[in-house]
N, C-alpha and C positions, 0 to 999 in steps of 0.2 A: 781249779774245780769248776766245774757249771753247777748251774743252779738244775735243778728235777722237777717241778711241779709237776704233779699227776704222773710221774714218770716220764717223762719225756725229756732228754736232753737237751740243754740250750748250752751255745756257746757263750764264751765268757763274753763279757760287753764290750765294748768299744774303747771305754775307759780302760778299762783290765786290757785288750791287745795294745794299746798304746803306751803302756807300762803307767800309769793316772795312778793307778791298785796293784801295787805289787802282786806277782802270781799266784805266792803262795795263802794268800789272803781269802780266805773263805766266804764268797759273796752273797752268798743266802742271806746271815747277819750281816751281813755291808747294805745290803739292800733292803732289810729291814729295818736298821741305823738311819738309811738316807728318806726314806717313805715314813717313816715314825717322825721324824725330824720335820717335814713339808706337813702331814696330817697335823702335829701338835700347833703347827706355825700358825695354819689355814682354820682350822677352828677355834682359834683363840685368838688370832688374829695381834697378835700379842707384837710380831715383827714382818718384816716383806721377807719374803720369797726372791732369792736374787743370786747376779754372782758372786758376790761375797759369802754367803752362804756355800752357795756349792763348792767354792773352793776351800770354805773351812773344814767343811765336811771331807774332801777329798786330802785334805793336809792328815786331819784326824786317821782316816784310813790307813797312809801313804803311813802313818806308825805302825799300824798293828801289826802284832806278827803272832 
């Protein structure tokens, strides 16, 4: 799926062509998931922003179906 903002189609991401996000994985919430996840981090500053992070997140995804 792409994502639509404003109507507009976007191709799936880099992550998703590289198989990172399996296809059939609905990236709107993926990418809501992953930007909720960095805003929660960044204003509470609670943990770093890093690759460990990103690849938790992309493990977390790399489930859903």
């Amino acid at each position: 799926m792409s994502i639509t903002p404003g109507g507009t189609a976007f191709p799936r991401t880099a992550a998703a062509s590289r198989s990172a996000v399996p296809a059939d994985v609905d990236l709107e919430p993926a990418v809501d998931l992953e930007f909720g996840t960095m805003s929660y981090r960044l204003l509470n500053r609670h943990a770093e922003l890093d690759d460990t992070l990103a690849g938790e997140i992309a493990g977390l995804l790399a489930r859903i179906r």
